[in-house]
ZABA-562337 format. One line per 3 residues: number of its first residue (from 1); their letters; for each residue x, y, z of N, C-alpha, C. Coordinates in pm, whole numbers, always signed. Layout:
BEGIN
NUM) a) X Y Z X Y Z X Y Z | ...
This chain:
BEGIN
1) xxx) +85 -116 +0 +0 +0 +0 +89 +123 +0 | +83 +214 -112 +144 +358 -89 +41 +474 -106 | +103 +585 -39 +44 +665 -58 +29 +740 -134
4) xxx) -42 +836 -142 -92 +937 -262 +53 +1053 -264 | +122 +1076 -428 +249 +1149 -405 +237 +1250 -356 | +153 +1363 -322 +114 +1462 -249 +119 +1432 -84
7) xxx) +81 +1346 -42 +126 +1262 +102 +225 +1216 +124 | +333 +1156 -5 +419 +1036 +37 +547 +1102 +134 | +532 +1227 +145 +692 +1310 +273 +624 +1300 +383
10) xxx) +486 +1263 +401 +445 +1244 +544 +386 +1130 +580 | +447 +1038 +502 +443 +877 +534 +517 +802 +559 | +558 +741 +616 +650 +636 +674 +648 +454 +659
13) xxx) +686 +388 +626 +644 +272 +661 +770 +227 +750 | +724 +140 +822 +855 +96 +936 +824 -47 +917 | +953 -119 +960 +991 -265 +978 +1036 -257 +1117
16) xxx) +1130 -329 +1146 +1205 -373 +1275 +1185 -319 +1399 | +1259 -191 +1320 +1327 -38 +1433 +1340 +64 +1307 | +1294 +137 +1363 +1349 +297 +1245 +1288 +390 +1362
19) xxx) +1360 +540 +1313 +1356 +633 +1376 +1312 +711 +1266 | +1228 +803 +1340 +1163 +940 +1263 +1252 +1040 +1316 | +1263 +1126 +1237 +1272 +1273 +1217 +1212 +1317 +1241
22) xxx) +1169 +1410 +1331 +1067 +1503 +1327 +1073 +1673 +1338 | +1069 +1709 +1225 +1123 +1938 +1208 +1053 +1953 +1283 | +1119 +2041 +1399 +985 +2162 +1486 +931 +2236 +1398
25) xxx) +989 +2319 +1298 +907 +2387 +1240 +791 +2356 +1091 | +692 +2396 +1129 +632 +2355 +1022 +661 +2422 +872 | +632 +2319 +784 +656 +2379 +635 +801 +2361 +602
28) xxx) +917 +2342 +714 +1063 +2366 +674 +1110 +2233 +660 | +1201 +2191 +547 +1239 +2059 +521 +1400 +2062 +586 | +1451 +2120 +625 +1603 +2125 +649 +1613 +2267 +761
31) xxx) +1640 +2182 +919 +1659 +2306 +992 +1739 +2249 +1048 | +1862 +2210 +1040 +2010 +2167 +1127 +1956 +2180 +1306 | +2011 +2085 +1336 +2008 +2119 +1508 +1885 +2127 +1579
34) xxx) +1759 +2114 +1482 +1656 +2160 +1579 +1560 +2006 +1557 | +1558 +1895 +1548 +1436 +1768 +1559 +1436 +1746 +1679 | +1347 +1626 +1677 +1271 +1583 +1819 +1265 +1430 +1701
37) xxx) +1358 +1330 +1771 +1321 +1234 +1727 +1288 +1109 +1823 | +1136 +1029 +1751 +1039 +959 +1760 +1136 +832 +1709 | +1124 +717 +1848 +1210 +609 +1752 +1057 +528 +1763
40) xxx) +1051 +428 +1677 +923 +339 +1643 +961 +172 +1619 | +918 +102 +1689 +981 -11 +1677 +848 -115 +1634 | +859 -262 +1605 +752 -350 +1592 +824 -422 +1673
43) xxx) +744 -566 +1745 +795 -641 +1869 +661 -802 +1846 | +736 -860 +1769 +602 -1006 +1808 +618 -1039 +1934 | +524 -1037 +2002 +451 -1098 +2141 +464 -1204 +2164
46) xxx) +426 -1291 +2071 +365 -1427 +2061 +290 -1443 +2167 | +277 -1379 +2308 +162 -1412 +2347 +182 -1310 +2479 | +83 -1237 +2535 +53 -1140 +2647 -89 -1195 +2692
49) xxx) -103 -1301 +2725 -218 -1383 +2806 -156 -1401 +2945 | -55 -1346 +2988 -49 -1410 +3151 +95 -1247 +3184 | +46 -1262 +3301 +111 -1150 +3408 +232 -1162 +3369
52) xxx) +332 -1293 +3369 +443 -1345 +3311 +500 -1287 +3210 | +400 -1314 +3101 +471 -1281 +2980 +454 -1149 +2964 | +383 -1020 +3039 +343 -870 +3006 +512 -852 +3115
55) xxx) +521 -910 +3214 +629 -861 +3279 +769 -907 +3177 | +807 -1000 +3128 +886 -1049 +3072 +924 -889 +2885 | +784 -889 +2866 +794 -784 +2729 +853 -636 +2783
58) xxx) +775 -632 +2935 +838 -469 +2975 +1014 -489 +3015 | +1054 -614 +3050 +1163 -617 +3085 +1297 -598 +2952 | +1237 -666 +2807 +1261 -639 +2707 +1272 -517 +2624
61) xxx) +1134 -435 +2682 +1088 -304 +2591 +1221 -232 +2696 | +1254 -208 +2808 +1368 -137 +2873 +1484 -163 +2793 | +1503 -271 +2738 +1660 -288 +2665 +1641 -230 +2503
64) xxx) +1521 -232 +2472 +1514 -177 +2338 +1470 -52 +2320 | +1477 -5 +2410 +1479 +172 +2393 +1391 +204 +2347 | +1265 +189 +2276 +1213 +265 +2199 +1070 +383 +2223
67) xxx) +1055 +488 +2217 +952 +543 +2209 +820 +490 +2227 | +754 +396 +2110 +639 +323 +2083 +671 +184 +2021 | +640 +77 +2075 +647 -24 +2053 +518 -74 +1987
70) xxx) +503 -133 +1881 +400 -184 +1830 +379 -343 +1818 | +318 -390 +1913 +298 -520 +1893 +232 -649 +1839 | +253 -725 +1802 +199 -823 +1695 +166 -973 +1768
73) xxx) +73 -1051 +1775 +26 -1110 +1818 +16 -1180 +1965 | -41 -1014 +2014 -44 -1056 +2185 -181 -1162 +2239 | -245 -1194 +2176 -336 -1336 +2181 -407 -1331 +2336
76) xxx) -421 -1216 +2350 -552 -1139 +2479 -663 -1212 +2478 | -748 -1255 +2562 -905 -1296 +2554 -966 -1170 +2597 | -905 -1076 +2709 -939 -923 +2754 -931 -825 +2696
79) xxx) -944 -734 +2661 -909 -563 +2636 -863 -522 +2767 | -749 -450 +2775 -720 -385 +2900 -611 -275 +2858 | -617 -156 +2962 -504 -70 +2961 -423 -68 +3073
82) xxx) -295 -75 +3079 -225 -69 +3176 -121 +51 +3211 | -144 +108 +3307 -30 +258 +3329 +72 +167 +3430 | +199 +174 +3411 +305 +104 +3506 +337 +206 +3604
85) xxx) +396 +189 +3681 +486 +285 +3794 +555 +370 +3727 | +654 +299 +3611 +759 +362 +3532 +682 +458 +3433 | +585 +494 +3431 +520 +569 +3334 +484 +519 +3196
88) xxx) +544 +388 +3176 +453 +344 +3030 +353 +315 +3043 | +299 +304 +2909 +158 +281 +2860 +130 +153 +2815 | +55 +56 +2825 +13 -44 +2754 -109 -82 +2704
91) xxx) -141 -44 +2578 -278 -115 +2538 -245 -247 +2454 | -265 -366 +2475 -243 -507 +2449 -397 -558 +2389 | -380 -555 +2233 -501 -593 +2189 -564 -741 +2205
94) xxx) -666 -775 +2189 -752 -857 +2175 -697 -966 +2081 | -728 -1115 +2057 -718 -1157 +1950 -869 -1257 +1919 | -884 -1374 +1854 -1050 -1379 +1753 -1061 -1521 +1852
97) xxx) -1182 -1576 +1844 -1213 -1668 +1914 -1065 -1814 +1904 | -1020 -1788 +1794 -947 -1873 +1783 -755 -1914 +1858 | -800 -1741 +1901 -638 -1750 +1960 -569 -1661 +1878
100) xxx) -584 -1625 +1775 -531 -1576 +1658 -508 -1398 +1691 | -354 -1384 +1648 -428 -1250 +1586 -333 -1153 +1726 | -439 -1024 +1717 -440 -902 +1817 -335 -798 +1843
103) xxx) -313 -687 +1820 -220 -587 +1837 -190 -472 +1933 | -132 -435 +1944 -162 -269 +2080 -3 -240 +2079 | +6 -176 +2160 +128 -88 +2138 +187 -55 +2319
106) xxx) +283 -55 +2289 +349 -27 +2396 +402 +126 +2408 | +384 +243 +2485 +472 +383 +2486 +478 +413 +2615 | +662 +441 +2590 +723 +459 +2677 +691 +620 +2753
109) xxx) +772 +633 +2851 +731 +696 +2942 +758 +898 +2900 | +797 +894 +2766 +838 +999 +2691 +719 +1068 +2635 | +671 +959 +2603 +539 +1001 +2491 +415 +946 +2561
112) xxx) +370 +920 +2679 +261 +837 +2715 +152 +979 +2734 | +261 +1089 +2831 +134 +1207 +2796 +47 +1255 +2689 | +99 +1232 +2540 +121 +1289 +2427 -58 +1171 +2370
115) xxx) -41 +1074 +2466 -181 +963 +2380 -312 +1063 +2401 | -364 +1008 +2255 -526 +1080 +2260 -603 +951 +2264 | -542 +813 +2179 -587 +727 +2174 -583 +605 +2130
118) xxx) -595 +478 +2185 -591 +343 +2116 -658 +287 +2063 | -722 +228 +1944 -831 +123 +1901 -780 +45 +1851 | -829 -83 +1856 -832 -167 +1797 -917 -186 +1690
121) xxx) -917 -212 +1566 -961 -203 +1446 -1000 -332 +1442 | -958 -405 +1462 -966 -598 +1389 -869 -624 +1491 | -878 -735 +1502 -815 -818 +1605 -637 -839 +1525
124) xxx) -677 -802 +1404 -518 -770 +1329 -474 -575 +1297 | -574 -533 +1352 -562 -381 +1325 -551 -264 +1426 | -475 -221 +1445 -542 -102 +1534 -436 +20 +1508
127) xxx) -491 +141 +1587 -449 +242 +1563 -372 +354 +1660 | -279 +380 +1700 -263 +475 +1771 -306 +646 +1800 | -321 +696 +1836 -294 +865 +1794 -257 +932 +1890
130) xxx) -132 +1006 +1858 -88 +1084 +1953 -93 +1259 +1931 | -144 +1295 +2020 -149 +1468 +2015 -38 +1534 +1973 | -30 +1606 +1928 +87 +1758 +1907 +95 +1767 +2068
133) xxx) +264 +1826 +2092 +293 +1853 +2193 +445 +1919 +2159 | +438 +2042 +2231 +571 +2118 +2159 +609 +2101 +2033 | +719 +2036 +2051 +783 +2005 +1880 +735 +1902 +1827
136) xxx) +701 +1771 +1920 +633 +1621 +1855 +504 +1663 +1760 | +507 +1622 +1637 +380 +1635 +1531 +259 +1572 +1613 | +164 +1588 +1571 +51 +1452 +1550 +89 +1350 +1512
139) xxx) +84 +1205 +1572 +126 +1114 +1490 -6 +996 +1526 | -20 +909 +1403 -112 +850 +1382 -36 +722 +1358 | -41 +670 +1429 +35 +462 +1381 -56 +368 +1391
142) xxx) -46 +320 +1273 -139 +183 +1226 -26 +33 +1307 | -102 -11 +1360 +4 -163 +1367 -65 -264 +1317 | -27 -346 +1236 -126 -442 +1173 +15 -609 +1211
145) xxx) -136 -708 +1210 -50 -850 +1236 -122 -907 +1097 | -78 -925 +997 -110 -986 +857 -120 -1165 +880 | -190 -1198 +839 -225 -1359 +832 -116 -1391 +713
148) xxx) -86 -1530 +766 +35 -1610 +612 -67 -1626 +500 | +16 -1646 +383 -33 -1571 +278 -136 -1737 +236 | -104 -1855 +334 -158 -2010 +324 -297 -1971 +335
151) xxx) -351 -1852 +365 -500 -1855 +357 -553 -1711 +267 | -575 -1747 +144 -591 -1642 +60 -724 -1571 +108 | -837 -1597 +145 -951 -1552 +149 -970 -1396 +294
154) xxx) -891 -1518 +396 -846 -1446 +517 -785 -1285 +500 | -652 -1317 +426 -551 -1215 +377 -613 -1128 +267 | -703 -1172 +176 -769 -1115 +86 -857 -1001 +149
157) xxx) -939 -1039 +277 -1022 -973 +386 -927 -835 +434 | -839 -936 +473 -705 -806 +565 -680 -679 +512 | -672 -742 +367 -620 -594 +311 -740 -511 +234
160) xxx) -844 -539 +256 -996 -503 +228 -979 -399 +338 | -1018 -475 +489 -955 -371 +569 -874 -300 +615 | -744 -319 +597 -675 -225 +606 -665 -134 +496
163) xxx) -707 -151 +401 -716 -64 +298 -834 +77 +328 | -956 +27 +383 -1072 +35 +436 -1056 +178 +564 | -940 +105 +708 -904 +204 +764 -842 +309 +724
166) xxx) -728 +241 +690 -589 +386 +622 -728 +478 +520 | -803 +491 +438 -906 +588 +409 -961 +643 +475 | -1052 +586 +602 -1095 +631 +666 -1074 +738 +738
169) xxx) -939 +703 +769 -828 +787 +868 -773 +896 +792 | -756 +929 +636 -682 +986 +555 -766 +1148 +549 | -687 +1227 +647 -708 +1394 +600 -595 +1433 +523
172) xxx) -632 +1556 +470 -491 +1594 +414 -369 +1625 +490 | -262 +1594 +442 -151 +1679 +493 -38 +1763 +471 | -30 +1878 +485 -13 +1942 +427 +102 +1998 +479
175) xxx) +197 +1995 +645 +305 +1969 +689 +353 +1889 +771 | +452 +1899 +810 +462 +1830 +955 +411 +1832 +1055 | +338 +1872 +1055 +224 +1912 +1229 +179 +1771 +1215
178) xxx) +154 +1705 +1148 +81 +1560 +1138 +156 +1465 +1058 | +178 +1340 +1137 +225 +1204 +1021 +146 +1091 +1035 | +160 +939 +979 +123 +852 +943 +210 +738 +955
181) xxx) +220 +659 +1038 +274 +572 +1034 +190 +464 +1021 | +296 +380 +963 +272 +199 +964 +365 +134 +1029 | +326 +32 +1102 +417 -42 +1186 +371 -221 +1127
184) xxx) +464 -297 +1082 +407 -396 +1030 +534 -507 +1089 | +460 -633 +1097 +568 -804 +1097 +617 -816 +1028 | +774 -771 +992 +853 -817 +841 +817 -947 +839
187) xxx) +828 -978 +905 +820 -1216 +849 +672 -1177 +773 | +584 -1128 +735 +469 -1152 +646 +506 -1045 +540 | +409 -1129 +443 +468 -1117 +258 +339 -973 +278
190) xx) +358 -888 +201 +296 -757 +232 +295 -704 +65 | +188 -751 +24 +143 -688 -148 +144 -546 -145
């Protein structure tokens, strides 16, 4: 999925780990010395069903530094939000009757003031949004967990919807005051 070339300087797609850039000033493409950078990471779960394994991921998310962690198949039967001592954030999505599935995001204790909001979209979808705050833009992150490509009908669905959200969600943009991220599972094949 790309974006429209009028959008594509305020789109991002991320794998692993990548770091954003982010200009304080709006409209300016090159201001030496002055960003605020947003690092963005993806993190498979394989599973956040027990006290264990949520303590075991925060003990992990401390060694990997990152801003916002986006996670991929935390296999929840609950919805829940969690505020830690340390000031992160955790929304740990849901996954489908089957076990399958579910996303949420982890943000660290930098950016947790900055949340307006979490949803979950699909038990493979959801969305972040974070407010403007000083120099940090608006930022909007999709995290998606893609099904193997062994079930065409499934995956055929996926990208119905995710195609479906990213529109939904799509205002113009017109500087940096606002971005778009994607946070995705490199191990899945991504048309």
């Amino acid at each position: 999925m790309t974006p429209d070339p009028e959008r594509a300087n305020n789109f991002a797609a991320l794998g692993t780990t990548s770091t954003v850039r982010l200009l304080k000033s709006q409209g300016q493409w090159k201001l030496p010395g002055s960003r605020t950078m947003v690092t963005i990471c993806t993190y498979n779960a394989r599973t956040l069903a027990s006290e264990s394994s949520i303590e075991d991921l925060l003990m992990q998310a401390r060694k990997i530094r990152n801003d916002v962690i986006g996670l991929a198949e935390t296999r929840r039967r609950h919805l829940f939000n969690a505020v830690y001592d340390t000031g992160e954030e955790m929304f740990p999505g849901t996954c489908d009757s089957r076990g399958v599935g579910g996303v949420g995001v982890l943000v660290n204790t930098s950016l947790s003031v900055n949340i307006d909001a979490f949803e979950q979209l699909t038990t493979r979808i959801g969305h972040l949004r974070l407010k403007r705050c000083g120099s940090t833009p608006a930022l909007t992150i999709f995290v998606f967990y893609a099904p193997t490509s062994n079930y065409d009908e499934e995956l055929e669905a996926f990208y119905m919807d995710l195609e479906r959200f990213y529109k939904e969600d799509h205002r113009p943009k017109t500087s940096w005051s606002s971005l778009e991220i994607i946070c995705l599972d490199r191990t899945k094949k991504v048309v």
